[in-house]
PLY file of the C-alpha trace (Angstrom):
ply
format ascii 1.0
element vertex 612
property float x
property float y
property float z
element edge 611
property int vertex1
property int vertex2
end_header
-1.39 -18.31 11.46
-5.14 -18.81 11.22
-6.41 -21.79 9.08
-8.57 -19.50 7.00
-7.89 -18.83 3.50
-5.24 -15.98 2.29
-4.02 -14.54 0.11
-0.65 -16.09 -2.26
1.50 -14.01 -5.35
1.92 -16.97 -7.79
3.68 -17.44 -10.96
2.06 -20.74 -12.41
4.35 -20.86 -15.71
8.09 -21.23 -14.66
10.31 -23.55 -16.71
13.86 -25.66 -15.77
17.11 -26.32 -17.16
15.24 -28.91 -19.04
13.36 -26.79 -21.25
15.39 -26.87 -25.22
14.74 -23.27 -25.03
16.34 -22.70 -21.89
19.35 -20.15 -22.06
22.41 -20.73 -19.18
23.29 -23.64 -18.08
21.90 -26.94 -17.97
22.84 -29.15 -14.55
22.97 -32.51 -15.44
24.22 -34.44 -11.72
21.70 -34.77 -9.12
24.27 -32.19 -6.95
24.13 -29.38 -9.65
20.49 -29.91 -9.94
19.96 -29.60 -6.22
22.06 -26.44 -6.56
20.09 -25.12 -9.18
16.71 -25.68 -7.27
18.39 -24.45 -4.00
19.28 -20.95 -6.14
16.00 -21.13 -7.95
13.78 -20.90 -4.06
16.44 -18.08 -2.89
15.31 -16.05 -5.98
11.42 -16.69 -5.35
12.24 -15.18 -1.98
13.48 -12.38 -3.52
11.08 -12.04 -6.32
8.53 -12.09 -3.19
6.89 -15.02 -4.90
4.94 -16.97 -2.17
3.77 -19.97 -4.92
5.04 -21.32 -8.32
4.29 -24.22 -10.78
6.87 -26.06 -12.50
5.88 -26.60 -15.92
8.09 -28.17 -18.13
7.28 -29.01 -21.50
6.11 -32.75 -21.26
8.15 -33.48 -18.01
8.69 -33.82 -14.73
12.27 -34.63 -14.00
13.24 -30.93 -12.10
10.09 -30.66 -9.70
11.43 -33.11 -7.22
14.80 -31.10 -6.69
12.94 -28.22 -6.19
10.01 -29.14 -4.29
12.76 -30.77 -1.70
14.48 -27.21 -1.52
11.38 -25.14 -0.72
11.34 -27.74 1.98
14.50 -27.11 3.25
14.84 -23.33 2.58
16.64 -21.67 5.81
16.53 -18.58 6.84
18.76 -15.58 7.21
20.29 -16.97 10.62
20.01 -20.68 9.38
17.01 -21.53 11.01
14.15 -23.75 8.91
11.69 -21.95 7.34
8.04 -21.94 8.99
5.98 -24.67 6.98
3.21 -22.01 6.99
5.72 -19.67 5.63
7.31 -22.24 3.02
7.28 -21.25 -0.55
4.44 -23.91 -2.04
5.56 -25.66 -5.39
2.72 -27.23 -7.41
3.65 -29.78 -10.13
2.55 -29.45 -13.40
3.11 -29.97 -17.28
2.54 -27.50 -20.35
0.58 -29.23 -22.73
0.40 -29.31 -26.34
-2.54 -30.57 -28.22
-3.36 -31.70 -31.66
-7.07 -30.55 -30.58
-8.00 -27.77 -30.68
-5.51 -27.31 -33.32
-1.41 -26.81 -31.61
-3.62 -25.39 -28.34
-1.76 -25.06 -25.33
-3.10 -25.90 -21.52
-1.36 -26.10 -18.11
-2.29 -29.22 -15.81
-1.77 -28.08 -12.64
-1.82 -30.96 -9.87
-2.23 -30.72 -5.44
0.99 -29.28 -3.90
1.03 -32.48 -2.59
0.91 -34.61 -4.99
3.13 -37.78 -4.64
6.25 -37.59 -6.64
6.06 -41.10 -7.54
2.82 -40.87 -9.32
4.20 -38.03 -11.41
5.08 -40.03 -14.63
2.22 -41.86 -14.41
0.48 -39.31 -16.06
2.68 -39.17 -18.57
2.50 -42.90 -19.83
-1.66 -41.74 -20.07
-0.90 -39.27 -22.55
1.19 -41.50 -23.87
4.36 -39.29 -24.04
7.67 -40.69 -23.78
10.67 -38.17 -22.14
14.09 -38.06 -22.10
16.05 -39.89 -19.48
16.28 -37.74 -16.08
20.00 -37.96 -17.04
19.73 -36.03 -20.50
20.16 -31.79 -19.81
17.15 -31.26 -22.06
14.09 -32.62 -22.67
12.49 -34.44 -26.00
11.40 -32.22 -28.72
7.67 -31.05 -27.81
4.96 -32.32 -30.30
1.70 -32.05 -30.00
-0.37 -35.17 -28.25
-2.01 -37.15 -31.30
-6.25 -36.67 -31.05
-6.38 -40.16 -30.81
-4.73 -39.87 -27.26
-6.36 -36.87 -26.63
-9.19 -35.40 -28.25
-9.89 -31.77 -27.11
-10.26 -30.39 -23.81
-13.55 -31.89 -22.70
-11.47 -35.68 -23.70
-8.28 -34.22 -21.80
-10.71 -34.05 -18.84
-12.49 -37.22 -18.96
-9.26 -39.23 -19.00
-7.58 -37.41 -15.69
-10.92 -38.13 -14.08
-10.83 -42.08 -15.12
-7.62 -42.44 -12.97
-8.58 -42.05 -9.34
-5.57 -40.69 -8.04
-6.03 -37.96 -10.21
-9.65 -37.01 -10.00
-10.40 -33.77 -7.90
-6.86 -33.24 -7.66
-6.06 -31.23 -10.87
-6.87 -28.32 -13.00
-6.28 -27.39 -16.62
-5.41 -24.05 -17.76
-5.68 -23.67 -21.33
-3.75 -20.81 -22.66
-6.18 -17.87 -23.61
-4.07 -15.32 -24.14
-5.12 -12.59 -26.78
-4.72 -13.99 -29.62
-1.46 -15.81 -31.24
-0.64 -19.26 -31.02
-1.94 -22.07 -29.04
-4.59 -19.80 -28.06
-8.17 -20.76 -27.49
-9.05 -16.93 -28.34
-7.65 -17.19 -31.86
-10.24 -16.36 -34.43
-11.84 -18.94 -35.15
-11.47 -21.13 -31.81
-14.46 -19.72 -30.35
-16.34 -23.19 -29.99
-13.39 -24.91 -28.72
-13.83 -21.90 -25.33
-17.43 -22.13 -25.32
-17.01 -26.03 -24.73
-14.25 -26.70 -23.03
-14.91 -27.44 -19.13
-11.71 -25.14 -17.81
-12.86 -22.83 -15.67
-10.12 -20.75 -15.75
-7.04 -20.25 -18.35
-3.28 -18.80 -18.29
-1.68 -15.86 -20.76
2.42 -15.40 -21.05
2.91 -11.72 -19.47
-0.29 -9.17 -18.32
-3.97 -9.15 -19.21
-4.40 -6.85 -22.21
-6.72 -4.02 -21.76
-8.55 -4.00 -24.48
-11.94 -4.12 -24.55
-12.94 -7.07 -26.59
-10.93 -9.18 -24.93
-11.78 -8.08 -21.49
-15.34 -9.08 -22.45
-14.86 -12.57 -23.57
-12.91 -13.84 -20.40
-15.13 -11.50 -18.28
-18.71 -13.33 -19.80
-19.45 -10.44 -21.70
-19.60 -11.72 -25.19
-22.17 -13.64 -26.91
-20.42 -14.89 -30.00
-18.15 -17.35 -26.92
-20.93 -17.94 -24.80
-20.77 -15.48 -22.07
-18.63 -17.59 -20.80
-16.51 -16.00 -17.62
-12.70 -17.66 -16.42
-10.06 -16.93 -14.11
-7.03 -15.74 -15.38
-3.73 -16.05 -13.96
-0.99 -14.49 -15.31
2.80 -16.13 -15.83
6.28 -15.04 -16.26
7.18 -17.89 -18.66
10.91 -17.87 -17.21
12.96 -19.68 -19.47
16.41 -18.08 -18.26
19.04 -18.86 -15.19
19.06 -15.18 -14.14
16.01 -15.84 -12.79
15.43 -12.34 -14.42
11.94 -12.82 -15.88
10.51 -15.20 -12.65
7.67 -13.37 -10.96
7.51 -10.32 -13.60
3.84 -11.15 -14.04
2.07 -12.98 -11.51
-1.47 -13.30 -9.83
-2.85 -13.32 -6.48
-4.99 -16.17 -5.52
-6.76 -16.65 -2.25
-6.67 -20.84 -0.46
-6.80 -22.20 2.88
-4.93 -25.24 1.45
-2.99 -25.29 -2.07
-4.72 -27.89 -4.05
-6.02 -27.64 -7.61
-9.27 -27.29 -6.34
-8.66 -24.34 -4.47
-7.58 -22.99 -7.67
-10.76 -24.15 -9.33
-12.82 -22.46 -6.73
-10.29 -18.84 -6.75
-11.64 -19.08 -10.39
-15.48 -19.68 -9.74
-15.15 -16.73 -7.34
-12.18 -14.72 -9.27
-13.94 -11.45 -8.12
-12.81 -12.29 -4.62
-10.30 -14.64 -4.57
-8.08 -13.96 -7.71
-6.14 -10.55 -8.31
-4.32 -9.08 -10.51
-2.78 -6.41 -8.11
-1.74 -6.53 -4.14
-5.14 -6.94 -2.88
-6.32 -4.48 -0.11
-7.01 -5.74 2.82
-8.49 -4.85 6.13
-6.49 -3.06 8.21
-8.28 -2.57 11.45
-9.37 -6.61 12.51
-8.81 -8.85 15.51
-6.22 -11.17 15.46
-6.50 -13.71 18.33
-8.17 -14.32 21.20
-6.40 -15.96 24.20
-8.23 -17.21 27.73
-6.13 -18.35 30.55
-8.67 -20.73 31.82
-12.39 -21.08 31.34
-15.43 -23.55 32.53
-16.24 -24.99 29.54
-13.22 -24.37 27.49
-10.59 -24.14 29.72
-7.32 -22.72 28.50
-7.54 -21.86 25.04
-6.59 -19.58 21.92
-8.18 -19.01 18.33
-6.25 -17.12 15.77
-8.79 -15.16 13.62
-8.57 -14.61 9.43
-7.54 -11.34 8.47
-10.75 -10.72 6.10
-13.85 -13.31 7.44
-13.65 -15.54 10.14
-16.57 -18.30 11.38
-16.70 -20.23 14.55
-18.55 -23.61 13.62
-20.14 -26.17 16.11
-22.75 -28.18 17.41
-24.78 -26.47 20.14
-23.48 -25.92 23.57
-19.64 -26.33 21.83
-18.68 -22.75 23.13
-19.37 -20.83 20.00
-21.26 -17.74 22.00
-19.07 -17.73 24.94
-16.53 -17.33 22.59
-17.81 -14.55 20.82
-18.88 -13.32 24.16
-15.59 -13.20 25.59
-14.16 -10.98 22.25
-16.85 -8.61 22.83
-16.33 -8.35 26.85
-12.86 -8.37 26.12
-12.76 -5.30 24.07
-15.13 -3.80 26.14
-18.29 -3.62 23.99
-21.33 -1.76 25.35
-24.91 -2.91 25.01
-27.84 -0.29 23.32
-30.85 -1.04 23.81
-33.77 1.46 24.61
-36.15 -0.72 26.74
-34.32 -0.81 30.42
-36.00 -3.90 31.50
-34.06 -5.85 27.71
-31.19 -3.91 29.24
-30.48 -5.13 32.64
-31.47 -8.62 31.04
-28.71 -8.48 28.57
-26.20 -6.96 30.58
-27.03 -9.36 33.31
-26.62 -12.47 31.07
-23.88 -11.32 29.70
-22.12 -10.51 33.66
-23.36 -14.11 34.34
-21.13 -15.67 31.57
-18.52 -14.28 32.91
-19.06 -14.58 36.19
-19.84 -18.41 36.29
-17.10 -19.40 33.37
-14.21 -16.75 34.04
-14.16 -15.25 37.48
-14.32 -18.75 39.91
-10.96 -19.89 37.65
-9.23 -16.30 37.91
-9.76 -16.52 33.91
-7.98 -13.75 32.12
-9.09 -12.80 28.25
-6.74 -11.00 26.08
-7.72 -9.79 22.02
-5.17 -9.17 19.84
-6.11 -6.78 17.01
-4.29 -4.65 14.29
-4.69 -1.35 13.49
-2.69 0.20 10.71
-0.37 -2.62 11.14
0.94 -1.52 14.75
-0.60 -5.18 17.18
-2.67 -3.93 20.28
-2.95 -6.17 23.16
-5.68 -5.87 25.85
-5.53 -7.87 28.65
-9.02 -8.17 31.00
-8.61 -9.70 33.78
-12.28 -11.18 35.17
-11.43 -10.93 39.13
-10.08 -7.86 39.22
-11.80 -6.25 36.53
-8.43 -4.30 35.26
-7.86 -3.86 32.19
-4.29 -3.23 30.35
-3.52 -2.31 27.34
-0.01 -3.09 25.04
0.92 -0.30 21.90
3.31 -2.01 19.61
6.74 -2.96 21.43
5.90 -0.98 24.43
4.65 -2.14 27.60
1.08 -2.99 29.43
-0.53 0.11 30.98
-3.84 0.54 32.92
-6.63 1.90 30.55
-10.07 2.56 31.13
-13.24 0.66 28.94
-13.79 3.94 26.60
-10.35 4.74 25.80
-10.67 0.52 24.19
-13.50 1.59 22.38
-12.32 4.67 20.77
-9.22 2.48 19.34
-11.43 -0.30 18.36
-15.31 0.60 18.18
-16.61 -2.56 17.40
-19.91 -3.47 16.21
-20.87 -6.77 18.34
-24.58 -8.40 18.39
-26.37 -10.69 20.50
-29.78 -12.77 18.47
-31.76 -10.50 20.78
-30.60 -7.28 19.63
-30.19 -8.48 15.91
-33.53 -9.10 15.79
-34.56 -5.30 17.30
-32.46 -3.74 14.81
-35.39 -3.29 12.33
-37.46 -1.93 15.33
-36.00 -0.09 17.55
-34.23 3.37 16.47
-31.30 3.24 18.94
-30.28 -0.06 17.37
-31.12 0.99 13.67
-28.41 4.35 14.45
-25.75 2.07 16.67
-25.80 -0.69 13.37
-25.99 2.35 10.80
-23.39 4.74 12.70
-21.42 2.46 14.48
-18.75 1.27 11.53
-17.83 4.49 10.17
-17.84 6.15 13.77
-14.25 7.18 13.11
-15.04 9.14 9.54
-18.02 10.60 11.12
-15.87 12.27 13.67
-13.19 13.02 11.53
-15.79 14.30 9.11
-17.17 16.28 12.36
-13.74 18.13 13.00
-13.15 18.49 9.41
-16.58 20.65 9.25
-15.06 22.67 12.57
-12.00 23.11 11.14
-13.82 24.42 7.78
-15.84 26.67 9.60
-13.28 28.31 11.65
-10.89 28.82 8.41
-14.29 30.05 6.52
-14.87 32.71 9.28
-10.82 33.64 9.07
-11.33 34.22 4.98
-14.38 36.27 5.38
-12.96 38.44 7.67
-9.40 39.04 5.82
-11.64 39.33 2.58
-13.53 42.24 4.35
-10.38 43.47 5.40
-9.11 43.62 2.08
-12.38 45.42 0.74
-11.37 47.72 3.23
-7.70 48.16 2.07
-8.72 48.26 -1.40
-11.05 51.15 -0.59
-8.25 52.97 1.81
-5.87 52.59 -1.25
-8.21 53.89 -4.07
-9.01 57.15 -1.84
-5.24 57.79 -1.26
-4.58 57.72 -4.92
-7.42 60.08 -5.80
-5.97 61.70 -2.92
-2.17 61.64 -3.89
-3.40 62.56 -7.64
-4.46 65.52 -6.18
-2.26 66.74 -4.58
0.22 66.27 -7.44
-2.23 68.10 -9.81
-2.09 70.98 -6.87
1.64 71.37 -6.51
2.03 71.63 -10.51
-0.39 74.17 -10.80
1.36 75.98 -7.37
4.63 75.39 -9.60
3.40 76.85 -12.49
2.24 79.73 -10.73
5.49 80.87 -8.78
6.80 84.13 -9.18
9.60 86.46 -8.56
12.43 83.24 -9.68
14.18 83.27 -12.55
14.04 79.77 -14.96
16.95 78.61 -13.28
16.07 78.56 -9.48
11.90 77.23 -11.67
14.12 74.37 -12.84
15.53 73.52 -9.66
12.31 73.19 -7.69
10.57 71.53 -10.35
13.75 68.96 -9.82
12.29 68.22 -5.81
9.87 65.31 -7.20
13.14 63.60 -9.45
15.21 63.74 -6.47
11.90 62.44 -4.25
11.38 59.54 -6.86
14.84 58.90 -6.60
15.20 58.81 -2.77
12.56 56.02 -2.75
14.45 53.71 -4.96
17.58 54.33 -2.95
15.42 53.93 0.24
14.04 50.41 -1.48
17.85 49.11 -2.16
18.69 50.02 1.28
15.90 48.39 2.93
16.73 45.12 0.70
20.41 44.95 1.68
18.92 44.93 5.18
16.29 42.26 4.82
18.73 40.44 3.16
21.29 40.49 6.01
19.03 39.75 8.67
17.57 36.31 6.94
21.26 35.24 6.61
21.76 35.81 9.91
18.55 33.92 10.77
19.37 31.11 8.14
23.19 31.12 10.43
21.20 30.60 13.48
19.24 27.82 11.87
21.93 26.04 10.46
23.86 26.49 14.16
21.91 23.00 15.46
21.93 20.98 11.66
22.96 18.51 11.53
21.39 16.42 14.40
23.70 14.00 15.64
21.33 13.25 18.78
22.70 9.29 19.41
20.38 6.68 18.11
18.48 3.91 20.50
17.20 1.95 17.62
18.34 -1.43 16.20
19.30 -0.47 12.91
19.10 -3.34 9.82
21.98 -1.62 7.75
24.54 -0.22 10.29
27.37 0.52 7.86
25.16 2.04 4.82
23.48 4.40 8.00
27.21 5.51 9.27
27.75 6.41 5.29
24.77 8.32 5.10
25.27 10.17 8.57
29.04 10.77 6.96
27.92 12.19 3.83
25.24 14.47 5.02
27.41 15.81 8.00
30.31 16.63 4.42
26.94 18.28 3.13
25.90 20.84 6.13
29.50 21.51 6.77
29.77 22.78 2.97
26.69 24.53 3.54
27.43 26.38 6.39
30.35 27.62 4.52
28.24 28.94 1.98
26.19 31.04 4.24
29.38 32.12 5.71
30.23 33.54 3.01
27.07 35.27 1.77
27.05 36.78 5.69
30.86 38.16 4.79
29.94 39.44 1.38
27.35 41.75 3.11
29.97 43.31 5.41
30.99 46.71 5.34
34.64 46.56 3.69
32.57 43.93 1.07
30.27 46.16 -0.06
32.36 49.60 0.09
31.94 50.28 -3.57
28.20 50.14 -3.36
28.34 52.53 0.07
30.75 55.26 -1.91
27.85 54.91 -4.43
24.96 55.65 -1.82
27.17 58.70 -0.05
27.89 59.73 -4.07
23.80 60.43 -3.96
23.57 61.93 -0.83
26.17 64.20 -1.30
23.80 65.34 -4.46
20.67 65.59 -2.38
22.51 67.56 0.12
23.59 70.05 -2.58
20.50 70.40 -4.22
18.69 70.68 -1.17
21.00 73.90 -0.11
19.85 75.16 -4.03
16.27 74.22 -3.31
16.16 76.29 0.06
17.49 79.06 -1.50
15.12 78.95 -4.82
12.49 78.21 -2.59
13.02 81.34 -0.32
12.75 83.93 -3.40
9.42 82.90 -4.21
6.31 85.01 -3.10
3.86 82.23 -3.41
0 1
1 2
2 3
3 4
4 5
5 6
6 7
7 8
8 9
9 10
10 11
11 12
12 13
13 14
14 15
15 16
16 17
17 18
18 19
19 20
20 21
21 22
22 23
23 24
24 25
25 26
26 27
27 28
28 29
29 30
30 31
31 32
32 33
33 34
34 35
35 36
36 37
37 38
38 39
39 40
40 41
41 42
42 43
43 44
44 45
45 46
46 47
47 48
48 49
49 50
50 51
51 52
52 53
53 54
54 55
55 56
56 57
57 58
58 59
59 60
60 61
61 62
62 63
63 64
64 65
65 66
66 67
67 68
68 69
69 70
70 71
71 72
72 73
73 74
74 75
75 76
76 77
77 78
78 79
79 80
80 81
81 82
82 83
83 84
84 85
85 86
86 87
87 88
88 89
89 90
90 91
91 92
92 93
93 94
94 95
95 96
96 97
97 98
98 99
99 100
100 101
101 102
102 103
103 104
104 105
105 106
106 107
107 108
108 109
109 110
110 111
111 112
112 113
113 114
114 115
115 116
116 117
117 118
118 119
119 120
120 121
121 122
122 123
123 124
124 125
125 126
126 127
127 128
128 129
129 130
130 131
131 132
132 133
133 134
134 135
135 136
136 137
137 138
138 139
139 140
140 141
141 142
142 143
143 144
144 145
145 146
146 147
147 148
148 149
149 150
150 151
151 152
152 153
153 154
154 155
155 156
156 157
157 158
158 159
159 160
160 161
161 162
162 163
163 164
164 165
165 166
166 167
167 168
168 169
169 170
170 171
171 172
172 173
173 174
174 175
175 176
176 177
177 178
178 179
179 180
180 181
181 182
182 183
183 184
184 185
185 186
186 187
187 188
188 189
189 190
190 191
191 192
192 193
193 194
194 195
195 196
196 197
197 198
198 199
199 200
200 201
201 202
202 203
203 204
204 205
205 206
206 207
207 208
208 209
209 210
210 211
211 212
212 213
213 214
214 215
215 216
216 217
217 218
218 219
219 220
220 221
221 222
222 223
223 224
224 225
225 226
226 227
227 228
228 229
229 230
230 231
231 232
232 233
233 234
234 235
235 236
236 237
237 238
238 239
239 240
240 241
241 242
242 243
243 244
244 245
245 246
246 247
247 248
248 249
249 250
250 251
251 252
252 253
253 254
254 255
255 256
256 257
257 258
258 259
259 260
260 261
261 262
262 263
263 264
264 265
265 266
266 267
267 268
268 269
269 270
270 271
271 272
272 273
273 274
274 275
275 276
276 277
277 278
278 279
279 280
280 281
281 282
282 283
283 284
284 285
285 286
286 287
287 288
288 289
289 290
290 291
291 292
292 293
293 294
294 295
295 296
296 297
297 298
298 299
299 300
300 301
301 302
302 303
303 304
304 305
305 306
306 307
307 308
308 309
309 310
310 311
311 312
312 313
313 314
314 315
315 316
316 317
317 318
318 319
319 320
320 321
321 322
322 323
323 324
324 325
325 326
326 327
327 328
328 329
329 330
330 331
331 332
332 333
333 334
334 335
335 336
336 337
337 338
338 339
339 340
340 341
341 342
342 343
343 344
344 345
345 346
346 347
347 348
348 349
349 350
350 351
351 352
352 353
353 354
354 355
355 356
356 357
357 358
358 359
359 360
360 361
361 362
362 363
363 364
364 365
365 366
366 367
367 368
368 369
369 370
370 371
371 372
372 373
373 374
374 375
375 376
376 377
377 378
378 379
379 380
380 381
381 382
382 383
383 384
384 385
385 386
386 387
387 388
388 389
389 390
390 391
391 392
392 393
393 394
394 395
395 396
396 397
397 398
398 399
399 400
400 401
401 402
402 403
403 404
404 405
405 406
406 407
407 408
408 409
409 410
410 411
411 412
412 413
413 414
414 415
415 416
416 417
417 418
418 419
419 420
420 421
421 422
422 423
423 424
424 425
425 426
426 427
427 428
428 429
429 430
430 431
431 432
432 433
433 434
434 435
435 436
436 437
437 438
438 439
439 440
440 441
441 442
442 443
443 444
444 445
445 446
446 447
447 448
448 449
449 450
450 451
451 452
452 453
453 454
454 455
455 456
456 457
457 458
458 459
459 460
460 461
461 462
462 463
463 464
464 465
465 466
466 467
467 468
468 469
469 470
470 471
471 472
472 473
473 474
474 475
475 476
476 477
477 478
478 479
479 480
480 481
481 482
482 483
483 484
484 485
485 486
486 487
487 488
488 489
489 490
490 491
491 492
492 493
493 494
494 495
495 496
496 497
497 498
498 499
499 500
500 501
501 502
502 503
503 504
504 505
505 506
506 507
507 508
508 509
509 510
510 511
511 512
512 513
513 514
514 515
515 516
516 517
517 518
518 519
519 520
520 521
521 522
522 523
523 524
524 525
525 526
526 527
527 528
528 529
529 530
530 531
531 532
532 533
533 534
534 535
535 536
536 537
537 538
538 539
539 540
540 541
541 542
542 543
543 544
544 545
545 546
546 547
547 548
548 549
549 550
550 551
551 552
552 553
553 554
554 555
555 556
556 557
557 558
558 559
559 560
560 561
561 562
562 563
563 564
564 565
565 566
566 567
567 568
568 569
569 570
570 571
571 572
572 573
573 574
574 575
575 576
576 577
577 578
578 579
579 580
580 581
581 582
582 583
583 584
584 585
585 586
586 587
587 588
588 589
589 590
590 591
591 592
592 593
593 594
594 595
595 596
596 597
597 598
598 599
599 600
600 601
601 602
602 603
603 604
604 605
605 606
606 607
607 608
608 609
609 610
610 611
């Protein structure tokens, strides 16, 4: 991992055993204490939790168990835990004060810090615990004002020991309201003044708008006064239920209190509330087989910022110059003559430094969370690439820069930005190259979808049109044959009834038509839907290492049961459409024919005494 600063979920109120509020049990032996802290890290790992304070009410006696089990945490295959990937414990005490009146703080102290100074601090607040050996500690009372006097006091004494000084932070509690608040009415003065630059609340930040205001500097009446928040679980119980329920996200290179204190000068950017978003395109590491100047070497970059810093002549262009080279970065710069200079100092760097050692550069760099390798090789200018898990293949310089367009400068053409348009447009365009072109097919895309609507809506126009003259059309005609009706002679009422009858029995032969047709449709999409189902489930065999085996095999199990029964079903709705299954609606159909066939015989005949 980079050195740079990241980003940590903490939960900076967690209590022990110890606590007289605490409900399970309460380990008493060194063993079952060591047990206890062993369970407590395994449920931090769970919890996600990368960070935690213990914060016993005026004691200390549980952080050493568990700050020695973070330490030894193993790992699913009982291998040691990374230290970079270690679960950080900071020490620390929950405070009560007599001033401001039963107020409540958090000191929190270096990860770090050494264990043996611990009660030391104690004895300078002048608070006596209970024997390590006792399951609980002493009842909590608040520290006399003539120990401690307020927060601005509570700080002046930590600084007068040296061990302590610029290695601890106090959080007072500043929850909404309620007890041993400083944001109870009334406490207003004791905010404004105290030196904390940040404070804790049990569970989330309220949303409510006063409040937001007075932690957020917004509100006169407590000085515009702005802190970092962090919230805390407050767990109190062994089912580790509560632990990490509310937490905050704070952003250190190292975890010392005064990382904390600067996360809450700069909360905007290095304290959240949620998951913060980061980048998801950035380079990761650069590696170079062997160099000049530098010889073999390899930087890990910082997901968000990164900063080479150096005297001059320590390497700090080449090795900026070797990122862009190795990712294939082209100059743009509209005066040939700055051109070939560029390019030519730029070919000389690696020419002198990379190609007489056969040097080889390769980037690392993330995008959407799948790692791309590419691997430049200075003597014989090749250039491979590496997707993911799958192997190096030959790629050409554009096909890097259309993964990774990135937006490299040299002082020379920093300073021509301002001047010269190509720059200006290549600074301006460059970083959101990929939305522009997505943006470009988008428009495409639009366009050919807008022509495709226009010319359906035309059509329809058209239709509409077609379908409004046939009706005046067909209303017509039927106006024509009732009058022709009306008019017939040389028929008696009877065979006049019969052919006025024709348009029933046409009305009629549509419907039946209609049910036919439906039947029909309906047959053939169950055949199709039989056809379909023919190749379901896939049972295609599986390359892929799979991280639950037996709960996959279950799955595959159950939805093979579930395919099988529907298959079946469609079976059956394929067998209810056959010809001995619907028999009763058939007899019904040739029941109607047999009708229409008489009356047609009766119509012929009426028809054929007419003289109109």
């Amino acid at each position: 991992m980079d050195k740079g600063a990241h980003f940590f979920r903490c939960d900076f109120q967690v209590h022990t055993p110890r606590d007289i509020n605490w409900s399970g049990t309460k380990p008493v032996s060194d063993a079952d204490r060591k047990t206890y802290a062993d369970n407590f890290i395994i449920a931090c790992r769970a919890k996600g939790l990368n960070s935690v304070a213990i914060t016993d009410h005026h004691d200390f006696a549980f952080y050493k168990f568990i700050r020695q089990s973070a330490h030894d945490e193993l790992d699913s295959e009982g291998q040691p835990i990374s230290p970079l990937e270690r679960i950080i414990v900071f020490p620390g005490l929950e405070l009560t004060l007599s001033n401001p009146a039963s107020c409540q703080a958090i000191l929190l102290l270096d990860a770090d810090f050494p264990i043996e100074q611990l009660n030391f601090i104690l004895t300078k607040f002048s608070i006596i615990p209970n024997p390590d050996s006792e399951a609980s500690t002493s009842p909590t009372t608040p520290i006399p004002t003539a120990v401690v006097n307020g927060l601005a006091h509570l700080h002046e004494i930590l600084d007068s020991v040296d061990i302590l000084k610029g290695r601890y932070i106090v959080l007072p509690n500043v929850s909404d309201g309620g007890h041993g608040s400083v944001l109870r009415r009334g406490f207003y003065e004791a905010y404004v003044t105290m030196p904390s630059v940040g404070g804790y609340i049990d569970g989330p930040i309220i949303e409510r708008e006063g409040y937001l205001n007075k932690i957020n500097g917004k509100d006169r009446n407590y000085g515009f006064k702005s802190i970092g928040v962090f919230q805390t679980s407050d767990n109190r119980k062994e089912s580790f239920e509560d632990l990490g329920k509310y937490t905050t996200w704070v952003k250190w290179a190292t975890p010392t209190a005064e990382a904390l204190r600067q996360a809450c000068l700069a909360k905007e950017s290095r304290l959240s509330q949620e998951l913060p978003e980061l980048p998801q395109v950035y380079i990761s590491k650069i590696d170079v087989t062997n160099s000049k100047f530098l010889g073999s070497f390899s930087f890990d970059f910082n997901q968000q910022y990164s900063a080479l810093i150096g005297g001059r002549g320590t390497g700090k262009s080449s090795i900026l110059e070797y990122v862009r080279w190795g990712l294939c970065d082209q100059t743009s710069l509209n005066n040939p003559e700055d051109q070939s200079d560029l390019d030519r100092r730029r070919q000389n760097l690696i020419d002198r430094t990379l190609v007489p050692f056969s040097g080889e550069v390769r980037i690392t760099f993330s995008v959407n969370g799948i790692i791309h390798i590419v691997k430049r090789n200075s003597v014989s200018k090749e250039i491979y690439l590496k997707i993911g898990n799958n192997e190096f293949e030959q790629v050409k310089e554009e096909e890097i820069r259309r993964i990774l367009p990135i937006q490299a400068y040299s002082q020379k053409q920093l300073s021509s930005v301002g001047v010269r348009t190509e720059e200006l447009k290549r600074f301006i365009q460059l970083p959101i190259a990929n939305q522009l072109n997505n943006l470009k097919f988008q428009l495409n895309d639009n366009s050919k979808k807008t022509r495709t609507s226009y010319t359906n809506f035309l059509r329809k126009l058209e239709l509409q049109n077609e379908i409004e003259e046939f009706n005046l059309e067909i209303k017509s005609l039927n106006n024509q044959v009732e009058n022709l009706r009306s008019q017939l002679k040389g028929i008696s009422e009877s065979d006049q009834e019969i052919i006025s009858n024709k348009r029933k029995y046409d009305f009629e032969l549509s419907l039946i038509n209609k049910s036919k047709g439906e039947i029909s449709n309906t047959e053939k999409k169950i055949e199709e839907l039989n056809e379909f189902l023919k190749n379901l489930p896939d049972n295609s065999p599986q390359s892929h290492a799979l991280q639950n085996p037996d709960l996959i095999v279950e799955i595959n199990l159950a939805r093979q049961m579930k395919f099988a029964d529907i298959k079946a079903l469609a079976k059956q709705l394929s067998d209810s459409l056959k010809a001995e299954n619907i028999s009763e609606l058939s007899n019904l159909f040739e029941k109607w024919d047999g009708l229409k066939t008489a009356y047609e015989i009766q119509y012929e005949l009426s028809k054929s005494k007419t003289t109109s």
